[in-house]
C-alpha positions as CSV (number, residue, x, y, z in Angstrom):
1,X,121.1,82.5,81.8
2,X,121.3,82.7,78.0
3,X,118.7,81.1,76.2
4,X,119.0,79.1,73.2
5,X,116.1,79.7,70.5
6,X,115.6,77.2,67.3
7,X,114.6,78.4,64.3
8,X,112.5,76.3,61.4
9,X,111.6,77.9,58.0
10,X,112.4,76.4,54.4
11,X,113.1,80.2,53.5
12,X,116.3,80.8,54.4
13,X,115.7,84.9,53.9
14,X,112.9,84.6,56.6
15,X,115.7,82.1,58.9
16,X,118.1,84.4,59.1
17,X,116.7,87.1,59.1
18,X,114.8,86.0,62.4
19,X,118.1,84.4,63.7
20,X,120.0,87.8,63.4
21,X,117.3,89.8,65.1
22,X,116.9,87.7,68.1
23,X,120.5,87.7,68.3
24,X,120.7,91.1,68.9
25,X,118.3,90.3,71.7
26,X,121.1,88.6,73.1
27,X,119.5,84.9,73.1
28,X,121.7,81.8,71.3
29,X,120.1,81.1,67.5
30,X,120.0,77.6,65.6
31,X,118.8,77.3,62.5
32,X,117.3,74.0,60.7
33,X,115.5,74.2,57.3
34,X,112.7,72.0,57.3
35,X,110.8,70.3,60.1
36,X,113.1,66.8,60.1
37,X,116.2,69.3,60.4
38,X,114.6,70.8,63.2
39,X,113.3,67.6,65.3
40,X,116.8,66.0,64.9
41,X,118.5,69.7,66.2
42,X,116.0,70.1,69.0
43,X,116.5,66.0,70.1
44,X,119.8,66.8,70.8
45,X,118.6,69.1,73.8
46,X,119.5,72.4,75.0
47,X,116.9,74.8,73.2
48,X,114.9,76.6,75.5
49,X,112.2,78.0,72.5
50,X,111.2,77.3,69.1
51,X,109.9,79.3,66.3
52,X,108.7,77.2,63.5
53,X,106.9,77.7,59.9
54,X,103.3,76.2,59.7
55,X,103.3,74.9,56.5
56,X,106.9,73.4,55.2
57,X,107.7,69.9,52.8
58,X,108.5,66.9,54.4
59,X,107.7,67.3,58.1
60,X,105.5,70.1,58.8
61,X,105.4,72.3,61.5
62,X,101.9,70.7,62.9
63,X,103.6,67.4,63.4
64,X,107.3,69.5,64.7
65,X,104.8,71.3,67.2
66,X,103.0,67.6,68.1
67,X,106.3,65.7,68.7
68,X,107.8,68.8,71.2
69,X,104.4,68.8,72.9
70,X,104.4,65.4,73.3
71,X,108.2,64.5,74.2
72,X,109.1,67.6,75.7
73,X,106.0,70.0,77.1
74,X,107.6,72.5,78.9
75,X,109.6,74.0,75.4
76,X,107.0,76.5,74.2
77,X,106.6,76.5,70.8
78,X,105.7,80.2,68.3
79,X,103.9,78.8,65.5
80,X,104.3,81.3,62.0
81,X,102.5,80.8,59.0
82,X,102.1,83.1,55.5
83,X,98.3,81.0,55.8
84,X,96.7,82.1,58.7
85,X,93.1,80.9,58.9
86,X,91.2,80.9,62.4
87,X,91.2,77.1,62.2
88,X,95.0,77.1,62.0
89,X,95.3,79.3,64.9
90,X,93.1,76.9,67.0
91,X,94.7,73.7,65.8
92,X,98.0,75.0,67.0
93,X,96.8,76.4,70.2
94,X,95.3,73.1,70.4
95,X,98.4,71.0,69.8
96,X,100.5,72.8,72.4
97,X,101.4,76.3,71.1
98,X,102.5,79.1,73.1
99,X,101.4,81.6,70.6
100,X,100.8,81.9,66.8
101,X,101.7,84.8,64.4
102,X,101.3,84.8,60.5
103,X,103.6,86.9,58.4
104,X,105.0,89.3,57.7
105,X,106.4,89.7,60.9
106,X,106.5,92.4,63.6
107,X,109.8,92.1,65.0
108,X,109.5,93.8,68.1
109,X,106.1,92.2,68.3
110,X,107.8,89.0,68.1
111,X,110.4,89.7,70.4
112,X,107.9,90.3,73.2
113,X,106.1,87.4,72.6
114,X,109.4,85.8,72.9
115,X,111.0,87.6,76.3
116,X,107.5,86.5,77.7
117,X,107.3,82.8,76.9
118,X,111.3,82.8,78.0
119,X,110.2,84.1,81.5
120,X,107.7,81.3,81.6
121,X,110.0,78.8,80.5
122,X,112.6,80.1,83.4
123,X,109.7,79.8,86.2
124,X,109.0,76.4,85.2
125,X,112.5,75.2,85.0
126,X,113.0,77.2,88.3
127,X,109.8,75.1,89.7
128,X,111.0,71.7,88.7
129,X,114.5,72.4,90.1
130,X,112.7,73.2,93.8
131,X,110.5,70.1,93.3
132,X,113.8,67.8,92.8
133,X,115.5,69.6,95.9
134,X,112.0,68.4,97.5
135,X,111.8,64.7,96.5
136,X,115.8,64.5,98.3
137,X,114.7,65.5,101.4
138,X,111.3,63.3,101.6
139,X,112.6,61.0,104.7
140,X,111.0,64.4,106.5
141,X,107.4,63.5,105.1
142,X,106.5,67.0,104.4
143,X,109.2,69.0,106.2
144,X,111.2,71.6,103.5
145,X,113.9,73.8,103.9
146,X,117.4,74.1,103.1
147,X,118.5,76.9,105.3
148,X,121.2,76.4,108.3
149,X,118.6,76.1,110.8
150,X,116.6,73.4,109.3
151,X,120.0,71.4,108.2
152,X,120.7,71.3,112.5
153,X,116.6,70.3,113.0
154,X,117.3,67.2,110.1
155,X,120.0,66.2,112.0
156,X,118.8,66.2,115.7
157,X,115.9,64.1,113.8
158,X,117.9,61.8,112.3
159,X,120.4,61.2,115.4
160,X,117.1,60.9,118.3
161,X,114.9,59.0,116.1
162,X,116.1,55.7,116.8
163,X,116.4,56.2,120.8
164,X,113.8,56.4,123.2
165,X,114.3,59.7,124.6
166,X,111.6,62.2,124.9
167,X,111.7,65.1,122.9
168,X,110.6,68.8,123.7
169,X,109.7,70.8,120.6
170,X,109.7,74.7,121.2
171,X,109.0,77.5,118.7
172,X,105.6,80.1,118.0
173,X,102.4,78.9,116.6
174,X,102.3,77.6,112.8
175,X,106.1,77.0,112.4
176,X,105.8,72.7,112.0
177,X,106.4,71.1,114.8
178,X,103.7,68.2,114.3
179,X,105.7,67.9,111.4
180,X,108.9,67.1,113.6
181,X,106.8,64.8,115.6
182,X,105.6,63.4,112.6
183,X,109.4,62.7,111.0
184,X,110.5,61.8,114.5
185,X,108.4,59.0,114.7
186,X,108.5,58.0,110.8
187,X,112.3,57.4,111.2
188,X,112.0,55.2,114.7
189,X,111.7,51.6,115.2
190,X,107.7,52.5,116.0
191,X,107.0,53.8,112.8
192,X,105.3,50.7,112.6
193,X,103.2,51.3,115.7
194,X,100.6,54.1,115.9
195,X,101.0,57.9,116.5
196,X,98.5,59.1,118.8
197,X,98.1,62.9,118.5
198,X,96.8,65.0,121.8
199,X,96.0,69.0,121.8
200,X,95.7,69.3,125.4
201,X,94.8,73.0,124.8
202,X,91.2,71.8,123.3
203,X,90.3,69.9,127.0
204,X,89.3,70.8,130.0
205,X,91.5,68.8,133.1
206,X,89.2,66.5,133.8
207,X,88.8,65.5,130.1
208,X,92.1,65.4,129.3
209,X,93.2,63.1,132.0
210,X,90.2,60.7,130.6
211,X,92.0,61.0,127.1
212,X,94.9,60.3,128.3
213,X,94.5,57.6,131.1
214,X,91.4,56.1,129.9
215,X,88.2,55.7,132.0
216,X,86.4,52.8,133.8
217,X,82.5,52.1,133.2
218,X,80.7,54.6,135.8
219,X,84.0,56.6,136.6
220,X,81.5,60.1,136.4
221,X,78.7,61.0,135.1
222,X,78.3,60.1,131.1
223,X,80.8,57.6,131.9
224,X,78.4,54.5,130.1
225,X,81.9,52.5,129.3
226,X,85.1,51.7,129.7
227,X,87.5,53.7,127.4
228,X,91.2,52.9,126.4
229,X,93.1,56.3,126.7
230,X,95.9,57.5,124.8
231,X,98.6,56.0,126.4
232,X,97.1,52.1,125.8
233,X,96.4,52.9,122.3
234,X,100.3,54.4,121.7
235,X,101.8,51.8,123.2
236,X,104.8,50.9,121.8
237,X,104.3,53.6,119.8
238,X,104.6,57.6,120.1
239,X,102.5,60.1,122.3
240,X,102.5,63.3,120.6
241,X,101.2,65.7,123.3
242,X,100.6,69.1,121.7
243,X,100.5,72.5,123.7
244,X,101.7,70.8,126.6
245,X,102.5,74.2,128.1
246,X,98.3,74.1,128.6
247,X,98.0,71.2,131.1
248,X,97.0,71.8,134.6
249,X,98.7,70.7,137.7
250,X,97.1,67.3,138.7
251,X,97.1,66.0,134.9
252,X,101.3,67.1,135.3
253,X,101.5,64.6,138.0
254,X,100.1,61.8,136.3
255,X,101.4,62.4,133.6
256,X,105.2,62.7,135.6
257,X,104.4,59.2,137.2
258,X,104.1,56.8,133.9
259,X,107.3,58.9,132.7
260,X,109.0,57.7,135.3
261,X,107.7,54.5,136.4
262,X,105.7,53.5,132.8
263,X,102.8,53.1,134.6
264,X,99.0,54.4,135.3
265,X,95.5,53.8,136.3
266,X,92.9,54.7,134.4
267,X,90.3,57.0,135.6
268,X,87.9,55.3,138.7
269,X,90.1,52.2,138.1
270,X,92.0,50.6,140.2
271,X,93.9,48.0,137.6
272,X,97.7,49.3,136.9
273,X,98.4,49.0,133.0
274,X,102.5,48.9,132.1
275,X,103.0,50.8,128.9
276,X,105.8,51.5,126.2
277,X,105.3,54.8,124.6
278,X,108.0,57.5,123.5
279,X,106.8,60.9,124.2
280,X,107.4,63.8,121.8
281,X,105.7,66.8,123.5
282,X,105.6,70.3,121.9
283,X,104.7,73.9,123.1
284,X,104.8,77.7,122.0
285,X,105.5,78.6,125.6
286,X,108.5,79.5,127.6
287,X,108.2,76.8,130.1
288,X,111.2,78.0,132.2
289,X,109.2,81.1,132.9
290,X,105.9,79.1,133.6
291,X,107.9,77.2,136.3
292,X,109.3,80.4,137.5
293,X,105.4,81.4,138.0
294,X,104.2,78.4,139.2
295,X,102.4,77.0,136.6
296,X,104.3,74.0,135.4
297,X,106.2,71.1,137.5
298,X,110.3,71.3,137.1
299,X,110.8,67.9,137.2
300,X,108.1,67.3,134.5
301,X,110.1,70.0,132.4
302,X,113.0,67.7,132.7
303,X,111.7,64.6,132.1
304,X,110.3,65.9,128.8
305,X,113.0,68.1,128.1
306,X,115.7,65.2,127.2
307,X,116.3,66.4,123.7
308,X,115.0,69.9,122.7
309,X,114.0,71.4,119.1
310,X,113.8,74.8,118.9
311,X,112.0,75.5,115.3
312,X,112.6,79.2,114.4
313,X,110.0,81.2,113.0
314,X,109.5,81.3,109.5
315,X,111.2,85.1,109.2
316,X,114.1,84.3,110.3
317,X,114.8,81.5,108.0
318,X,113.6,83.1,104.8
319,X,115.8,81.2,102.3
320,X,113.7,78.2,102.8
321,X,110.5,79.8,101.4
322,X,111.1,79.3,97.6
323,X,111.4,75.8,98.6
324,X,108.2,75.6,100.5
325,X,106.4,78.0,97.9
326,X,107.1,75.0,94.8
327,X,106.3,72.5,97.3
328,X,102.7,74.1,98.0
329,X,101.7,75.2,94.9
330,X,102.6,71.5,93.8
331,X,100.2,69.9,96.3
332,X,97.9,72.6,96.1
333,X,97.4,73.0,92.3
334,X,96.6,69.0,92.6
335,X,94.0,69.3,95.6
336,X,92.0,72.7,93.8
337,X,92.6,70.6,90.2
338,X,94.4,73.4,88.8
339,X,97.8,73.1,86.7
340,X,99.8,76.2,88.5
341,X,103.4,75.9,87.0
342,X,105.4,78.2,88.9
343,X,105.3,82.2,90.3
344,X,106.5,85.2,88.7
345,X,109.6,87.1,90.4
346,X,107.2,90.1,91.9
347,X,105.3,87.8,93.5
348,X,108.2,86.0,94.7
349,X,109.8,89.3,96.1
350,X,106.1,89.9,97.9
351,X,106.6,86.8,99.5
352,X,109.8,87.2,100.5
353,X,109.8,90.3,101.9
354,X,106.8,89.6,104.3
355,X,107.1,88.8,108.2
356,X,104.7,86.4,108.0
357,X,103.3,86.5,112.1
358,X,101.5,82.9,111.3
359,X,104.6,81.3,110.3
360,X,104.4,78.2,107.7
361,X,100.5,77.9,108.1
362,X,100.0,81.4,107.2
363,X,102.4,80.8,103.9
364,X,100.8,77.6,102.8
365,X,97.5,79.4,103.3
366,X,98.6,82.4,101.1
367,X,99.4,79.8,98.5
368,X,96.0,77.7,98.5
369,X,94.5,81.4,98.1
370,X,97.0,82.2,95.1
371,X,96.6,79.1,93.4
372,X,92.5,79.1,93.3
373,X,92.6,82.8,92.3
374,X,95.4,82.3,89.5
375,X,93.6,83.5,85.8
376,X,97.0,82.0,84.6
377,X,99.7,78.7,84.8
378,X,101.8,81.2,86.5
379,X,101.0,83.1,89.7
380,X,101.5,86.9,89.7
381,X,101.3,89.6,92.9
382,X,97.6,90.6,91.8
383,X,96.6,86.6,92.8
384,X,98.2,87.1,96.4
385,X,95.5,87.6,99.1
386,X,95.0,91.5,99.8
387,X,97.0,91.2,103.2
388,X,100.1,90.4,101.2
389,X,99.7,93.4,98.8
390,X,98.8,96.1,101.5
391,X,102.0,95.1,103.5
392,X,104.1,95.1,100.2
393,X,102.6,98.8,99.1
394,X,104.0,99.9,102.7
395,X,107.3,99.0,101.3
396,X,107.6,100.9,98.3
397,X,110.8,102.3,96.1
398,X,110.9,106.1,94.3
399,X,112.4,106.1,91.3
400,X,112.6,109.7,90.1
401,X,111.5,110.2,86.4
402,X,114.1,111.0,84.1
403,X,116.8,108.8,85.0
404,X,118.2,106.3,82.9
405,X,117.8,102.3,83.2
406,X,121.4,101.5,85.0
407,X,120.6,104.5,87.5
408,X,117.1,103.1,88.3
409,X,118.7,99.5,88.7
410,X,121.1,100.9,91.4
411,X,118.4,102.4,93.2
412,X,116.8,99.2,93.3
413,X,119.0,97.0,93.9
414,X,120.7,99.2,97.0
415,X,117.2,100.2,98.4
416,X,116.3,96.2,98.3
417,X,119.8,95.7,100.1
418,X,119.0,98.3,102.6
419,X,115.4,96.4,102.9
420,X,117.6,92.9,103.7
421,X,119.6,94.6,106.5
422,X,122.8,94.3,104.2
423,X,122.6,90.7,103.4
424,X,123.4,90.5,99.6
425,X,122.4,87.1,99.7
426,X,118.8,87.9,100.3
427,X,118.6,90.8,98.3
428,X,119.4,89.0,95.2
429,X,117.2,86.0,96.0
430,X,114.4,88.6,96.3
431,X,115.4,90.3,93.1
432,X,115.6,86.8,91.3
433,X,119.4,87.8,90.3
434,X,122.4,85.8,91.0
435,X,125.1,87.2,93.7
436,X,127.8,87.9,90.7
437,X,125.0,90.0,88.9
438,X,123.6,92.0,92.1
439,X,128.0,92.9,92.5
440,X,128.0,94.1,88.8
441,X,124.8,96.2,89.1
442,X,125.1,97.7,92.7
């Protein structure tokens, strides 16, 4: 990407002699000669940065710097002046500017200051871009991704959503599948009616069957009313039964009756209560090999096995993670009132390059962590919990000393190839580089 940089100064030696030496930095130069020159250039859109004179007739920079703030906040703004005071510096800083410099200038000081506010600009505009992708797919409440396997999970969801078969969502610990549950039933004709969520992990039998069934007055000790279970509070809604892999063999049963017949007692009753409930049931088990060792019922498995979703883990669908990364710091930076704008591209190679064993929980945590401990608008590596660092400096590149630039590219780009198993793809998505430029480099 080549930026496009606007220049404002009434001295035309001190213009263009700026716009020459940034364009032997390679960036795109526009010139204006006075503040209104320069707010009708920069209104009609494409500059990415602008370097404008403090003090100048007619408009002045202060009120230049004030109407980009205002109209436009994410175009930093390099404020020069031949009149720097303390007070001017603060004013500027005050009204918006990325940085503030008096003459005469130090070109290569300026050109630092320059590279750096670009790379901030990029990450922001990078951020943004994610959050649009976001707000698109928002019919999956907060479900993100845009890799191949996610596509086929938003589309089983969308085509058994409006049926009433049961659904059976596989895949490890911390990878979303409340979340399916959650879109599932937010795209039925019962997103009207209530979810009713149900770890059966967290309860012993007998408490789970009186969660689930409900209880008479005096049906065991403790037992001082009658209770509604799950299934009379879902009804006509969904039963979200979570871990089902966890339930023990006389809870299966009942629970195998009402799928069949829609039926049940509750527990030390003898009433029978109809019910309408779709269940979505979810486990990080391999149930086939529990019903090989006898621990779950066959014809249970089938009964909630109409539709499956298989969520992979989060390693082997790492293209979605810059997706889910804006997403979180988004929410995140809201929640801990912060005002994170992005994350640099080290930290985004750290990220990307990790396993991450807890899936989608563990990422979101990482973020939460990130964001509180950010010093800055933009999250670096050194703001990434310790875990993240220590696996990273496992993983580590040697660049002899003495080589040039281009020959210390290669080795970085071709060991970070190596590192993605020979997917170029991934390699230049961890690099931050496009596919054409990775090619040119390599």
């Amino acid at each position: 990407m080549k930026f496009t940089i606007l220049v404002v100064d009434d001295e035309k030696n001190i213009r263009s002699g700026l716009a020459a030496a940034l364009e032997l930095e390679d960036y795109n130069v526009a010139e204006a000669e006075d503040g209104n020159a320069g707010w009708k250039r920069f209104q009609k859109g494409d500059i990415d940065l602008v370097i404008t004179d403090l003090k100048m007739p007619g408009l002045s920079g202060e009120e230049l710097l004030r109407r980009i703030s205002s109209e436009t906040p994410g175009v930093p703004v390099i404020v020069l002046t031949g009149h720097g005071t303390v007070e001017n510096a603060v004013e500027a800083m005050r009204d918006g500017a990325y940085d503030f410099l008096t003459k005469p200038l130090n070109i290569d000081h300026l050109n630092l200051i320059v590279k750096r506010a670009l790379e901030n600009r990029q990450m922001v505009l990078r951020q943004r871009e994610l959050e649009e992708k976001i707000a698109k797919k928002n019919q999956f409440n907060e479900m993100i991704g845009n890799s191949a396997p996610m596509c086929r999970i938003f589309d089983t969801i969308s085509r058994v959503a409006p049926s009433k078969a049961s659904v059976l969502i596989t895949g490890e610990s911390g990878v979303g599948k409340e979340l399916v549950a959650d879109s599932i039933h937010a795209l039925s004709p019962r997103k009207d009616a209530p979810i009713i969520k149900v770890h059966c992990a967290a309860l012993a039998a007998s408490l789970l069957e009186s969660e689930l069934f409900g209880h008479e007055k005096g049906a065991f000790t403790g037992a001082i009313a009658r209770r509604r279970g799950c299934f009379e509070r879902a009804n006509g809604g969904t039963l979200f039964l979570d871990e089902i892999g966890e339930i023990e063999q006389n809870v299966q049963i009942k629970l195998l009756r009402v799928l069949q017949e829609k039926k049940f007692e509750r527990v030390g009753g003898e009433e029978t209560i109809e019910t309408d409930v779709r269940i979505i049931a979810a486990t990080n088990r391999d149930l086939k090999e529990e019903i090989s060792k006898g621990n779950f019922r066959e014809d249970l498995f089938f009964r909630l096995n109409v539709v499956n979703i298989f969520v992979p883990p989060l390693k082997e669908r790492k293209e979605d993670i810059p997706l889910m990364v804006a997403s979180f710091i988004k929410t995140l930076s809201e929640e801990n009132g912060k005002q994170i704008e992005g994350i640099d591209d080290k930290a985004r190679a750290i990220l990307y390059n990790y396993d991450w064993p807890g899936n989608v929980r563990e990422l979101r945590n990482c973020i939460e962590s990130a964001v509180v401990m950010a010093r800055t608008k933009i999250i670096t590596a050194d703001d990434l919990p310790p875990t993240l660092l220590q696996s990273s400096s496992q993983n580590t590149i040697a660049i002899p000393f003495g080589i040039s630039m281009e020959d210390a590219q290669k080795i970085i780009i071709n060991e970070t190839i190596a590192w993605c198993k020979g997917n170029k793809s991934k390699a230049a998505d961890s690099l931050g580089i496009g596919r054409k430029t990775l090619h040119r480099k390599e």
